[in-house]
C-alpha positions in Angstrom: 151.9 78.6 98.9 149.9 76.1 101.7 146.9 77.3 102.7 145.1 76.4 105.8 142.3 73.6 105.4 138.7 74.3 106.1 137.5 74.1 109.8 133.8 73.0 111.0 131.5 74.4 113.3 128.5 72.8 115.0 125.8 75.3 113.7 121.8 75.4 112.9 120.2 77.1 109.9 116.6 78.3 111.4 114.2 80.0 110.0 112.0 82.1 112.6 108.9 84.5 110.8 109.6 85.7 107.7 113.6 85.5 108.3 116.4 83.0 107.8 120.0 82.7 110.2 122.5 80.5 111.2 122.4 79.8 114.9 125.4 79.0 117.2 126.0 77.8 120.5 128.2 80.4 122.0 130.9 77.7 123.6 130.5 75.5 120.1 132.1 78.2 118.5 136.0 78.4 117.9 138.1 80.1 121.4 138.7 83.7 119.6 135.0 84.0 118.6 133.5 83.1 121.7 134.3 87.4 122.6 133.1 90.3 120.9 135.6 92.0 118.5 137.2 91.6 114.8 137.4 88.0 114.9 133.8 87.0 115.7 132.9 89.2 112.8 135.0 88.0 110.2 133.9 84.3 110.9 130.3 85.7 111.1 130.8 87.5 107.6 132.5 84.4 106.4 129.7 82.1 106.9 127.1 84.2 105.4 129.5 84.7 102.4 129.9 88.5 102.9 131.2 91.0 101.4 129.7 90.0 98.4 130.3 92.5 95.0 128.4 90.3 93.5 125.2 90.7 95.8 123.9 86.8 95.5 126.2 84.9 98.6 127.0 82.4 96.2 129.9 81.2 98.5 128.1 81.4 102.0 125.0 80.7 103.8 123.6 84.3 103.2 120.5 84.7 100.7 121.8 88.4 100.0 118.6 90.2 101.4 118.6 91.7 104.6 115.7 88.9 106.3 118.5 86.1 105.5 121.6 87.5 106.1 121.7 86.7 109.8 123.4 85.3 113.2 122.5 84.8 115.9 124.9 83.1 118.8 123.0 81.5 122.1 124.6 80.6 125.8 122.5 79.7 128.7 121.9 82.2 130.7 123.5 83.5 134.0 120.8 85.9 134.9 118.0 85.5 137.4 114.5 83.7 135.9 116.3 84.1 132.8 117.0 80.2 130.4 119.1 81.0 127.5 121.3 85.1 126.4 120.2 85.8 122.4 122.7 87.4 120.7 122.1 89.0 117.2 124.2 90.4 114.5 122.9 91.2 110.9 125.1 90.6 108.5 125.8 93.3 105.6 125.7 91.8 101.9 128.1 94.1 100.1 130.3 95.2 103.5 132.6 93.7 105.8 130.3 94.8 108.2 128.7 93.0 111.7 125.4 95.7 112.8 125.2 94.9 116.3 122.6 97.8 117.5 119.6 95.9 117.2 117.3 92.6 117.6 115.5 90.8 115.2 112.1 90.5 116.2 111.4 87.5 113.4 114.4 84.9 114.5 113.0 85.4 118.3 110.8 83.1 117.5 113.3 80.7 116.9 115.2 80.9 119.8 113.3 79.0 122.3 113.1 76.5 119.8 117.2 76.1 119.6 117.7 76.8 123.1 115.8 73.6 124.2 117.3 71.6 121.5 120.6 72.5 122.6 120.2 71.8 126.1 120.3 75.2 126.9 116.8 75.1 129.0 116.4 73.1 131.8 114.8 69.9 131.8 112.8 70.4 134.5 111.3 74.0 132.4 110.4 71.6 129.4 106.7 69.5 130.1 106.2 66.3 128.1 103.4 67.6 126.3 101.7 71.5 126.5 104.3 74.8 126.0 107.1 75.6 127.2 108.4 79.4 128.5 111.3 80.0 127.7 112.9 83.1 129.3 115.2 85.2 126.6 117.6 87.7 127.7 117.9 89.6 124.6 121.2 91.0 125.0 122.0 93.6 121.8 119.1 95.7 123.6 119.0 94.1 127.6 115.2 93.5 127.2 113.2 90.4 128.3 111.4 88.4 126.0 109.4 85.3 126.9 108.8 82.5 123.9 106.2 80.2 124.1 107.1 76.8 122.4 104.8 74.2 122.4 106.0 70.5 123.0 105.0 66.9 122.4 106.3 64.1 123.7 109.0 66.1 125.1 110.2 68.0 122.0 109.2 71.2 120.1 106.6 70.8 118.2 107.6 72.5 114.6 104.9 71.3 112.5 101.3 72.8 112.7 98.5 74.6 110.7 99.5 78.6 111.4 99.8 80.6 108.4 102.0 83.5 108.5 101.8 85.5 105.5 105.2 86.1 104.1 106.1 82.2 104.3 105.1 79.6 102.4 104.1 76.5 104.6 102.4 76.4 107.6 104.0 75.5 110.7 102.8 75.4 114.9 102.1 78.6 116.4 104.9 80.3 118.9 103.7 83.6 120.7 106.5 85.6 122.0 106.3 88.3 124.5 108.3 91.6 124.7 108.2 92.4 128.2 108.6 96.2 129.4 110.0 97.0 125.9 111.1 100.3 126.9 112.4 100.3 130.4 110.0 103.1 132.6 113.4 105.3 132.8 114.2 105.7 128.6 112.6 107.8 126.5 109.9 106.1 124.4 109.9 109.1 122.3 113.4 110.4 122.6 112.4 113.7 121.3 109.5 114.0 124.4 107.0 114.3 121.0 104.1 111.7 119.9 104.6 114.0 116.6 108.0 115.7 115.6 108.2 118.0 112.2 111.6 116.5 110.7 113.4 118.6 108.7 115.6 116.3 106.0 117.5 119.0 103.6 117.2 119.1 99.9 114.6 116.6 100.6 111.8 118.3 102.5 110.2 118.5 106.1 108.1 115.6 107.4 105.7 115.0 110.0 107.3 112.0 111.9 106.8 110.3 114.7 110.1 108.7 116.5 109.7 105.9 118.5 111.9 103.7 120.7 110.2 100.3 121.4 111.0 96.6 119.7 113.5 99.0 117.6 114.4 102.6 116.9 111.9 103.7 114.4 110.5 107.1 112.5 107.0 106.7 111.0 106.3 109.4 108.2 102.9 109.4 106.6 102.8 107.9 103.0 101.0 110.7 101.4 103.7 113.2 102.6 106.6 110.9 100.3 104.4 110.4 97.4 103.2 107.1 98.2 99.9 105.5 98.7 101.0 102.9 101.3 100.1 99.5 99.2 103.4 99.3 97.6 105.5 96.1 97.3 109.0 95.9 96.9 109.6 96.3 93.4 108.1 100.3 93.6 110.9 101.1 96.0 114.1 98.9 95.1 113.8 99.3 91.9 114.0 103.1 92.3 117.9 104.1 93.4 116.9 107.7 94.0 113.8 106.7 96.4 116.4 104.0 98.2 118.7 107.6 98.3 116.2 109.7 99.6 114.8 106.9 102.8 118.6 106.7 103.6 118.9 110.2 103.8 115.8 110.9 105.9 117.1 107.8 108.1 120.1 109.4 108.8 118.8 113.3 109.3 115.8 111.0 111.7 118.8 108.8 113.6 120.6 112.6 114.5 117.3 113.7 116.0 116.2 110.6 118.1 120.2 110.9 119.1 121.7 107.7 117.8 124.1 109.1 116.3 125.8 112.6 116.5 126.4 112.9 113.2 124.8 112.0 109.6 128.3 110.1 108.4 127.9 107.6 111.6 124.9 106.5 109.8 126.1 104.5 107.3 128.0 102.0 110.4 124.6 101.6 112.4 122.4 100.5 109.6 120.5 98.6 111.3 119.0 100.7 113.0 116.4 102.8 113.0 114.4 101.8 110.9 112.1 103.9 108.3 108.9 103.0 107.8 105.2 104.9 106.2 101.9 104.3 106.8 98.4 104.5 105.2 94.8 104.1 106.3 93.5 101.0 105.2 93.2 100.0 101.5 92.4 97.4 98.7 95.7 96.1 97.4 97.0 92.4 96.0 99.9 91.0 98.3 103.1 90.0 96.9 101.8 86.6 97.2 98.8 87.4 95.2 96.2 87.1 97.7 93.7 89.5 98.1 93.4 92.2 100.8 90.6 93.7 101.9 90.7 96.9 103.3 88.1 95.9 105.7 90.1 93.6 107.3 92.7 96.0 108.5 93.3 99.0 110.2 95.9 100.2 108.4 98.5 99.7 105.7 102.0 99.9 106.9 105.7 99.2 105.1 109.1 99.4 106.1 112.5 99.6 105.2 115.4 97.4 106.5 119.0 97.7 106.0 118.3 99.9 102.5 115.4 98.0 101.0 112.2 97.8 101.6 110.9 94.6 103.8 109.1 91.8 101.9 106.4 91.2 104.8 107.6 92.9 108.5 110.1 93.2 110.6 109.1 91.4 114.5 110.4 94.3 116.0 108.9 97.1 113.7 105.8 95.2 114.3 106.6 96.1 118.1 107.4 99.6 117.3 104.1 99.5 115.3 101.7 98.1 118.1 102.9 100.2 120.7 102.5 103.4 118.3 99.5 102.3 117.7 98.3 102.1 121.0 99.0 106.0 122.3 96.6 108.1 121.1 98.1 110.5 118.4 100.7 109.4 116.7 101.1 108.8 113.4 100.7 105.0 113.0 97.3 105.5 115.6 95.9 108.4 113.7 96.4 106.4 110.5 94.5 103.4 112.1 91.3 106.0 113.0 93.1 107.5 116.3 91.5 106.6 119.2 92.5 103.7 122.1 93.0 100.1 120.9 95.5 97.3 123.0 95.6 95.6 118.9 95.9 96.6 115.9 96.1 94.4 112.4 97.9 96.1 109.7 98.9 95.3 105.8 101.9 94.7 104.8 104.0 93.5 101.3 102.8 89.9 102.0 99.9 90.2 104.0 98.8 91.4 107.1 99.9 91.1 111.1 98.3 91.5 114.1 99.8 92.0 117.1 99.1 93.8 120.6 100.3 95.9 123.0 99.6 97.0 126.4 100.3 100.4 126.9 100.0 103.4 129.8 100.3 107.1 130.7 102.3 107.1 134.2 103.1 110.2 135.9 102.6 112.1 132.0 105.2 109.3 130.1 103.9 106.8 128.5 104.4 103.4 128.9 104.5 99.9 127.2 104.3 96.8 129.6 104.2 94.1 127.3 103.9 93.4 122.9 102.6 90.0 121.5 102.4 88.7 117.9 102.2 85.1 117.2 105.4 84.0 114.9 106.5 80.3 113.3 110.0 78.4 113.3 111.4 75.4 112.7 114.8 74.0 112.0 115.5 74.4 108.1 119.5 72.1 108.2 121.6 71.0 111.8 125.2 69.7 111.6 128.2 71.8 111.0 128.9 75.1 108.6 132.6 74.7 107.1 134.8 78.4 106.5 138.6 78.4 105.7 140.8 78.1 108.8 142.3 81.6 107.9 139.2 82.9 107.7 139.2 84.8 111.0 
């Protein structure tokens, strides 16, 4: 029986923070994927190498873990004082499935990068040396984000001495900008609570505060699930019954913020929200093995994405995180000593994060006008990915 030869299509594999995706130019890609729908997910699971029994991605770009398991597709923009439309889906490992719901915060960073190397920026936007902003519409959530890319010479500028903990080499500094990341008419707290009590049967009932900025996210307290807050991956996804009981209070968390309207829809929005716990500061050794001191954080936070818990942090729980942080009461401020603060550095699985937020009471809502943390990127491989002509 003949079977259809291999295609190619002009992609980039990026890495931006702590994650790894293949990048596309929206018109590079073949005419049925250049629309939402089936076919532009089955070539998107077909070049990560999904669904994978095997969990590893052996025959795709994937690295079976949900920080490299990612897309993202790019087309200059059409939208006032906006350069270049971001487009994100997150690729499941062990599903035929394309989670659409969200962003991801880390391969931001990488954006402006690709969008000036494709052409996708305007010249005259682009200085010979000094940074460039480049103007994101980020369209899975129709926010505005603003990445500043530095330049030399008249090209990014990749290489550099910031560290990020939770990768390896250094690499120049990019600061990226959520602008208004909830809009002044949606519900930062969609239950109208800095503090809900959620009630998760056969499980137990929570303090939690549920929060709508970078990403959909429930904060519990560590203490109230039995953990300290210093954990790295190994004491969560090792343990199937802990992984059970986080999806479970996702899914009872997602019905209350009104995501969903029922617990079984959980399982096709994975990507969001997220779960994460916090801690007040505290001593603990990093997955890389450095050091951290609890005096040089404020607190200790960790997160779960797509089932597991994160190696380092999620940009856009780091969002979710800052802007908690900055309204007096919740549970990520109270764990950070309550209080005001426009920053906050926290601990995570490979290190720690700082990142900002400006943030308001206006006529008795609050507010978030802009988030900033400081990422990395560079190009990892450009040229073309190959995927069987039948593939889609």
């Amino acid at each position: 029986m003949p079977h259809k030869p291999q295609i190619k299509i002009p992609a980039t594999y990026m890495r931006g923070g702590t994650s790894k995706g293949v990048f596309f130019n929206l018109q590079g890609l073949p005419e049925a994927a250049r629309i939402p729908g089936d076919a532009r997910d089955r070539l998107l699971l077909r070049v990560i190498g999904s669904p994978d029994p095997y969990g590893k991605h052996t025959d795709g770009m994937g690295g079976a873990t949900s920080s490299t398991s990612k897309t993202v597709i790019l087309a200059k923009s059409d939208r006032p004082d906006h350069d270049v439309d971001y487009l994100f889906g997150q690729v499941a490992i062990d599903r035929a499935f394309v989670d659409w719901s969200g962003n991801c915060g880390n391969l931001t960073a990488a954006v402006g990068s690709f969008a000036i190397a494709s052409g996708l920026v305007d010249g005259d936007r682009i200085p010979v040396n000094g940074v460039a902003l480049v103007r994101i519409w980020q369209k899975n959530i129709e926010k505005t984000i603003v990445a500043h890319v530095p330049i030399s010479d008249g090209q990014v500028q990749e290489t550099g001495g910031f560290e990020l903990d939770g990768v390896t080499f250094p690499a120049a500094e990019v600061k990226i900008e959520f602008i208004n990341p909830v809009d002044p008419g949606e519900a930062m707290f969609p239950t109208g609570n800095l503090v809900d009590e959620l009630e998760v049967p056969g499980i137990g009932t929570f303090q939690a505060t549920m929060i709508n900025a970078g990403i959909p996210t429930i904060f519990l307290n560590a203490a109230d699930i039995g953990y300290r807050g210093t954990e790295l991956q190994g004491a969560i996804n090792e343990d199937p019954a802990a992984l059970q009981r986080f999806e479970t209070i996702r899914a009872y968390g997602a019905v209350k913020m009104g995501l969903i309207g029922e617990l079984a829809q959980a399982a096709e929005r994975q990507h969001t929200p997220k779960v994460a716990f916090v801690a007040p500061p505290a001593d603990y050794t990093a997955s890389s093995g450095k050091a951290i001191d609890a005096g040089e954080i404020d607190l200790n936070v960790r997160a779960l994405s797509m089932g597991k818990l994160h190696h380092a942090m999620m940009g856009t729980a780091a969002v979710a995180i800052g802007t908690a942080a900055a309204i007096p009461g919740t549970l990520v401020n109270l764990a950070a000593g309550g209080g005001e603060r426009e920053s906050v550095t926290f601990g995570h699985p490979s290190g720690t994060l700082r990142v900002g937020a400006t943030a308001g009471e206006r006529d008795g809502d609050w507010i978030v006008e802009r988030v900033v943390m400081s990422r990395s990127a560079r190009i990892l491989m450009e040229g073309w990915v190959r995927i069987p002509g039948d593939a889609f």
